[in-house]
C-alpha positions in Angstrom: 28.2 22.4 58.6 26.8 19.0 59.6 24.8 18.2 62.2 26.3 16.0 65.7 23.7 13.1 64.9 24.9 13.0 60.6 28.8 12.5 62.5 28.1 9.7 64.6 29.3 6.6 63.6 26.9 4.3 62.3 26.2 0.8 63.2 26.6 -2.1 60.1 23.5 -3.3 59.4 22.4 -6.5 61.2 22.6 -9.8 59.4 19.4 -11.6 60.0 19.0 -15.4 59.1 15.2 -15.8 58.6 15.9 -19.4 57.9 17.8 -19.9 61.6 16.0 -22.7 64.2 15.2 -19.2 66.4 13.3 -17.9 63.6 11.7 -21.2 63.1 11.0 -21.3 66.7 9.3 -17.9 66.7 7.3 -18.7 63.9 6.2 -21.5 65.6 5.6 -19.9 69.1 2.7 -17.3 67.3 1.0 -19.5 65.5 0.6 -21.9 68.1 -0.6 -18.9 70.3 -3.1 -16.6 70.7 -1.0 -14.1 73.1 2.9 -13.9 72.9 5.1 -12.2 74.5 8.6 -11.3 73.7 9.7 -10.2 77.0 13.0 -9.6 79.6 12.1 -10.6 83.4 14.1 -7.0 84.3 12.3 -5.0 82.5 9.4 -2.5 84.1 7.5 -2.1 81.1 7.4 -6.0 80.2 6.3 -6.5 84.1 3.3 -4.0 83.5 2.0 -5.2 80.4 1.9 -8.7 81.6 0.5 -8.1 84.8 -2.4 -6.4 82.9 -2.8 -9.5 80.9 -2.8 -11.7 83.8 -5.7 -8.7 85.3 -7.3 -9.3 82.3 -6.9 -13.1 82.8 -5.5 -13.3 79.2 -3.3 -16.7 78.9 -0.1 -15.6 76.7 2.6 -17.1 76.2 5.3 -15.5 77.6 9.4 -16.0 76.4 11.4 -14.1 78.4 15.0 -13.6 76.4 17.0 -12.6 79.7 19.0 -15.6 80.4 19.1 -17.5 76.9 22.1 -17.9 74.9 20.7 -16.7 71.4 18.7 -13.7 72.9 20.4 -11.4 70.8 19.3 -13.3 67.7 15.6 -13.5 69.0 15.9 -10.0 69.1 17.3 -9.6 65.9 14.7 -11.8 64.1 12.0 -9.6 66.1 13.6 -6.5 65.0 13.8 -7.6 61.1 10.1 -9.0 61.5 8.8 -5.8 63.6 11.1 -2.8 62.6 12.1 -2.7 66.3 14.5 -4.9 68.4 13.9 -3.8 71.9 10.9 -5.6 73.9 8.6 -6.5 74.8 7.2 -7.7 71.3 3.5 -8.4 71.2 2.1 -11.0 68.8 -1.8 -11.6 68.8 -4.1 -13.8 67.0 
């Protein structure tokens, strides 16, 4: 007898383009910062760790996905780079 979870149906894998202008434009975004983050302006979690940066009076750069056309391709790229596509994503120098 299998489990509930082994009957779901299961999601096709996520065709990533690491070679995409978003992926470019991450790339770029962490190496021309010292503090990134990957963040949504709704979410609580994203609002507390970037309100203890600012406490900390840490500049980072901050990209907030909610609101761009190709946020579910940042998120992609962020999961295949990461191994998780939900933020916020950290990226530090």
């Amino acid at each position: 007898m299998g489990s509930v979870i082994s009957a779901l149906p299961r999601k096709p894998p996520i065709s990533v383009n690491m070679s995409s202008p978003q992926a470019d434009m991450i790339r770029e975004i962490i190496a021309n910062n010292k503090v990134v983050i990957f963040s949504k302006s709704y979410c609580p979690y994203c609002t507390m760790a970037k309100e203890q940066f600012r406490k900390l009076s840490v500049a980072a750069h901050v990209v907030e996905l909610d609101g761009r056309n190709d946020a579910d391709e940042i998120q992609n790229i962020l999961g295949e780079l990461t191994g998780g596509r939900t933020v916020s994503h950290f990226f530090f120098k």
